[in-house]
N, C-alpha and C positions, 0 to 999 in steps of 0.2 A: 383484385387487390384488397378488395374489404375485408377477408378472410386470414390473414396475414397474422402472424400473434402481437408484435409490437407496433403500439404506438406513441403518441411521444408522452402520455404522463404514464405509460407501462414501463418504455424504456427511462423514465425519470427516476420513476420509484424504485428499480432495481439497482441507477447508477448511486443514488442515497443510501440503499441498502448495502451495498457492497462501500462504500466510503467511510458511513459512520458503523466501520465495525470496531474494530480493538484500536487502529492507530489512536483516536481520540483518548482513549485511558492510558496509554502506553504514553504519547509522545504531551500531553500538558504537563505536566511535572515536570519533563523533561525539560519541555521549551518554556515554562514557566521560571528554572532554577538559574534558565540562560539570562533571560529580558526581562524578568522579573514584571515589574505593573503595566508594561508594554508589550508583551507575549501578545496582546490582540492583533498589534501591527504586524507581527512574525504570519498571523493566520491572516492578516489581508493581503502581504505579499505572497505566501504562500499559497492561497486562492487565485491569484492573480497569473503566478506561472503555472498555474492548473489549466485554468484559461486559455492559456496561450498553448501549452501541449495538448487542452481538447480539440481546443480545434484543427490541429496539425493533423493530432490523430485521424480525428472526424474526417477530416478529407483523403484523408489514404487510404480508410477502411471505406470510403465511398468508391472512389476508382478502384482499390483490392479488394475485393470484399471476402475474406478468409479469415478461419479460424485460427491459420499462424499468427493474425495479426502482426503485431512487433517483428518478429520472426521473419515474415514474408514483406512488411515496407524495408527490411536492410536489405533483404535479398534483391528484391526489385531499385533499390538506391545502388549498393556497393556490388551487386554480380553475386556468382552461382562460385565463392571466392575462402580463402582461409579467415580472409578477416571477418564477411557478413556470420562464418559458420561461429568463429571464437565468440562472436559478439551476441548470438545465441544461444553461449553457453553461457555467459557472461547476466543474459537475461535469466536463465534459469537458474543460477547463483543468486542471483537477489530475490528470487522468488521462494527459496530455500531459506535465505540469513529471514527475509520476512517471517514466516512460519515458525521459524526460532526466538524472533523478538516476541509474537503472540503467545508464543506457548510462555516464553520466561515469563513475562506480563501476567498471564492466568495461574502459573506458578505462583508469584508476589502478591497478586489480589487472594489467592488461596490459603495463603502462609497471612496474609493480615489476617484475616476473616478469620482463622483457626488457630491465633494465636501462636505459630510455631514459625520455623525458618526454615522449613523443609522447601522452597523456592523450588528447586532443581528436581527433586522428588515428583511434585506434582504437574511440575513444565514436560517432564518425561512422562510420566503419567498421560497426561493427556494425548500425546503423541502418539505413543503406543495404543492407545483404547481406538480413538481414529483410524489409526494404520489398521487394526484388526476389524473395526468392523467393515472398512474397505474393502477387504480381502475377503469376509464373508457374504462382502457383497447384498450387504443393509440398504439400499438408498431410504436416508431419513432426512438427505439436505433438500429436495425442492419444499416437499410439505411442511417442514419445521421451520424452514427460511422466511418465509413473510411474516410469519406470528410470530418472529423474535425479533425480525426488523421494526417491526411495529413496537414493540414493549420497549426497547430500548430506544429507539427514536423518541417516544411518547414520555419515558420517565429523563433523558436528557433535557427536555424540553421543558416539560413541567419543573425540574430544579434550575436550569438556568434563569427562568422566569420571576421564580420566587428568589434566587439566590441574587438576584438583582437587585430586590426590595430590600435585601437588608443587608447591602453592602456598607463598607466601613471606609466612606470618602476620603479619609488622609490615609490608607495603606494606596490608593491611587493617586494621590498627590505628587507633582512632577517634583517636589525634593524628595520622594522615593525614587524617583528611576532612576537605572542604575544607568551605563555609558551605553551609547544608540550600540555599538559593536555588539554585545552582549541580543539585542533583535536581530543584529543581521545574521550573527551565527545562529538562529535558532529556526531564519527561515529554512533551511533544507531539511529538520526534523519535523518542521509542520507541515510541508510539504507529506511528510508517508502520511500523516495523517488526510488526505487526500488520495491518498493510493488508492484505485479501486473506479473511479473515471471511467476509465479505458474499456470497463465494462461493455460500454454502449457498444462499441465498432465491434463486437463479438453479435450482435443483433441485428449487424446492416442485412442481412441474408435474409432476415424474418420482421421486415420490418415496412410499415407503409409511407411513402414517398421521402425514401432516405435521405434523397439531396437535400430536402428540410430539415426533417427530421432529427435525425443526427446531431446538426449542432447547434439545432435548438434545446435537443435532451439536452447535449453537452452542458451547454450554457446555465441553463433552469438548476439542473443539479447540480452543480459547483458553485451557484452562486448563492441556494438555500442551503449546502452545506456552509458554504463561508461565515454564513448569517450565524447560522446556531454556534459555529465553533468560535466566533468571536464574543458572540455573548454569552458562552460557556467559560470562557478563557478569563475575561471581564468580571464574570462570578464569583471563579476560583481566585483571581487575583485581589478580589475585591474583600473576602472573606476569610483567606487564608494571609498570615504577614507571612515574608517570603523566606523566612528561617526557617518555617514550617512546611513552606511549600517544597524547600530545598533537601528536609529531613525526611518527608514522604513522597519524594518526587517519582517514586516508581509508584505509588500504588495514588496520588493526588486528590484525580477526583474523587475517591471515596473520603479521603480525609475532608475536602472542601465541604461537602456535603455535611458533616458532626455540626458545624457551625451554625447551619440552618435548622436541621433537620431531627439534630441528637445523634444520639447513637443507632436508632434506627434507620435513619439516614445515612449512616458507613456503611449499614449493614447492606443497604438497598441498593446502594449503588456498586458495592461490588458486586455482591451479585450480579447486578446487572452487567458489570465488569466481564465478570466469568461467564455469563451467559453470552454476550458479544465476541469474547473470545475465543469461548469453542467453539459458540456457529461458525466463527471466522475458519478456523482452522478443518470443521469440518466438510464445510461448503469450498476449502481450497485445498486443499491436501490432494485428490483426485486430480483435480485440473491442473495443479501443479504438477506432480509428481509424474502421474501417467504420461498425460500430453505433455507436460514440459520437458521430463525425462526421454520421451521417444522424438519428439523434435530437436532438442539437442542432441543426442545421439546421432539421430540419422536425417536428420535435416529434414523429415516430412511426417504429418500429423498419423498419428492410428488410422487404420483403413477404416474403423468404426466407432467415433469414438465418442458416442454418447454414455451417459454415467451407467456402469455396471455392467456393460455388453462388452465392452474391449477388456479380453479376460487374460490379458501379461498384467504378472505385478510384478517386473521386474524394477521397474523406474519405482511405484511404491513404496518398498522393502530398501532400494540403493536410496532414495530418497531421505529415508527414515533414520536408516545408516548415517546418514549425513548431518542432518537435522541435531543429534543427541549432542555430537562433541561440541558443537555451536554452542548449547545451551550450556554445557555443563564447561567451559572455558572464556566462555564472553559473559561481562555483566550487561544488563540491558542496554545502559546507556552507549556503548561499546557497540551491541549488536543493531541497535536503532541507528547507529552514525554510517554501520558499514553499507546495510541495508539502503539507509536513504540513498547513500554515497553512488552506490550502484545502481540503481535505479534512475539516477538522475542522470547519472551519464551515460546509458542507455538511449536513455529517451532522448536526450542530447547531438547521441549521433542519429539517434532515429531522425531526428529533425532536421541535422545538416544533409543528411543525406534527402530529403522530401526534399531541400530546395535542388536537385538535380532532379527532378521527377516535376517542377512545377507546373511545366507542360500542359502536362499531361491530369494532374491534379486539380487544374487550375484555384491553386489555393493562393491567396493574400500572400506575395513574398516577405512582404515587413514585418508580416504577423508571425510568422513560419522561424525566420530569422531572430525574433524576437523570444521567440521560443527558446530555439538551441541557444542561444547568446546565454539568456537570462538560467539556462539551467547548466550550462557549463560555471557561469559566476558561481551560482549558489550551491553548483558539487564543490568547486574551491573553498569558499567561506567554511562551507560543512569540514572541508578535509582538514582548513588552515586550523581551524579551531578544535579539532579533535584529537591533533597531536601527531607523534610520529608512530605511534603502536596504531594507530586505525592507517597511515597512511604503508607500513608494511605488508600490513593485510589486504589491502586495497592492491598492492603491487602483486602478491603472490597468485590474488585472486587471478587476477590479470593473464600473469605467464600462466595459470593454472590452465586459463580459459583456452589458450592459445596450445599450450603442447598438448591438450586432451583433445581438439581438433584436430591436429599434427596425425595424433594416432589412428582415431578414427580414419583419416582420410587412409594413412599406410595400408589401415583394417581391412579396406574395402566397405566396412558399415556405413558410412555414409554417402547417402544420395542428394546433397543439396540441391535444390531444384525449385524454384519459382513455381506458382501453384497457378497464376493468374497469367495469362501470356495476352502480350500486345498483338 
């Protein structure tokens, strides 16, 4: 057992790494222009139903312990079925609008930073340069991934700390905040900025005395990222009046930063923007693409499929395909609502469906329940508040997800099949 690769401040450090990647510069502006000097409470409730899906997770990837993860607790909830299949493609869609909201995101910190509006330009750019070194079959994401989590952990840190110190007490003054509605819509955007969690239950396989483990990581990590993103939010709110927050709400925290720091302080922080955003994108692009493209397609993971040896790029290439018209037709804020939107109801069914497995899981049913509850609410709030152009999208996604299952099954490609058997 000593020999095992993770343990719990390994698996911590990874679940922080993968958390505070891009959502955090993508989604404060965003959730800042909604709740304005209350955006902190958006990042405690949104920590909170983090919480509550780690731990649902936690306990499914303990009794399943598979790299389908999501994938395989629907299969083992709803059956070997049209809906667990759609609802796997339905995960693989939002794993797709995500990587489009990052790249826009490194597009708008690129276009601040270089004084131009090429946005869509450099969102595609990056996508493209990823997808190809994929293909060429580069691996530069484990070796570069710590050393960038580190820099960008280390410089959020150090600015929230100082940007603290010289906050401007009446821009948080409660005759600034604007009506509580305006936080509740903005928890389902601060939620993605938590995206990334889920990490851990990918580690139960290689990890020391998991029934602990697990959702102690869980825990540890979500509630150190809650801490920085609230006193990051705090900062921004604190420094920025929210006219300004709501005029750079795509690119924020670098603007937040001038106030402190100068101009060398936009400059740093995007960057550091940029730097978080395409580790992001190129630490996920593989894992998405490949394994999410061939578990959606055919309901079962690559026969090999660590980085660079499973040599289809089909899902890659379709992926990428798909990726481009996202960016170049949705504005961020558009692609951040649909993103959250689906993901939340995801995880939502993931969780109603855990409480038919409690059994067997033996997880806290109030907690479990608490979960799907509170993440079905805040898909609603997200949806009610985004309008009827996110809530079409949201529909087509839907029947998308379901007639592209339909076919596959006619195909014969797919072999839905439960990986963990009782």
């Amino acid at each position: 057992m000593h020999n095992k690769a993770f343990g719990l401040w390994s698996a911590v450090f990874l679940a922080i790494g993968s958390m505070v990647g891009a959502g955090i510069f993508i989604v404060i502006g965003q959730a800042g222009s909604m709740a304005g000097n209350i955006v902190w409470l958006s990042f405690v409730f949104g920590g909170m139903i983090a919480l509550f899906s780690g731990y649902s997770l936690a306990k499914l990837a303990i009794r399943y312990p598979s790299r389908g993860g999501i994938v395989e607790y629907l299969i083992q909830s709803f059956g070997e079925n049209i809906f667990s299949g759609a609802m796997g493609i339905m995960f693989y869609f939002s794993q797709l609008v995500a990587l489009a909201a990052v790249a826009k995101s490194f597009g708008t910190y690129f276009a601040a930073l270089s004084h131009t509006h090429s946005i869509n330009t450099f969102a595609i750019g990056i996508i493209v340069v990823f997808t190809a070194i994929n293909l060429i079959g580069a691996s530069i994401v484990a070796k570069s991934e710590n050393v960038i989590v580190v820099i960008k952990i280390a410089i959020l840190v150090v600015f929230a700390i100082v940007a603290l110190t010289t906050i401007k007490p009446e821009l948080l003054s409660l005759q600034k905040m604007p009506p509580i509605n305006g936080m509740l819509f903005a928890i389902g955007i601060t939620f993605f900025a938590y995206q990334g969690f889920s990490v851990i239950t990918n580690t139960v396989e290689d990890m020391q005395n998991p029934q602990q483990t697990v959702i102690k990581a869980m825990f540890i990590a979500i509630v150190l990222v809650a801490i920085l993103y609230i006193m990051t939010s705090i900062a921004v709110l604190g420094n920025l009046p929210l006219s300004e927050v709501i005029k750079a709400k795509d690119y924020a925290l670098a603007q937040a930063a001038k106030p402190v720091f100068g101009e060398i302080g936009f400059k740093i922080m995007a960057m550091t923007a940029l730097l978080a955003t395409a580790s992001a994108i190129n630490a996920t692009l593989y894992a998405v693409t490949e394994i999410g493209y061939t578990m959606a397609k055919k309901g079962e993971l690559p026969k090999i499929y660590e980085y660079n040896i499973f040599h289809s790029f089909e899902g890659l290439i379709v992926s990428a395909v798909l990726i481009i018209p996202m960016i170049l037709f949705f504005n961020l804020s558009q692609i951040t609502s649909v993103a959250a939107i689906i993901m939340l109801l995801v995880q939502a069914i993931t969780h109603l469906g855990h409480l038919k497995l409690i059994n067997k899981t033996k997880a806290n049913k109030i907690l479990v329940l608490l979960a799907s509850i509170s993440m079905f609410l805040v898909a609603g709030l997200t949806l009610y508040s985004s309008g009827l152009k996110i809530a079409y999208y949201l529909l087509v996604a839907i029947i998308a997800a379901f007639v592209i299952e339909y076919i596959l099954r006619m195909l014969n490609t797919k072999k839905l099949k439960a990986h963990i058997r009782d």
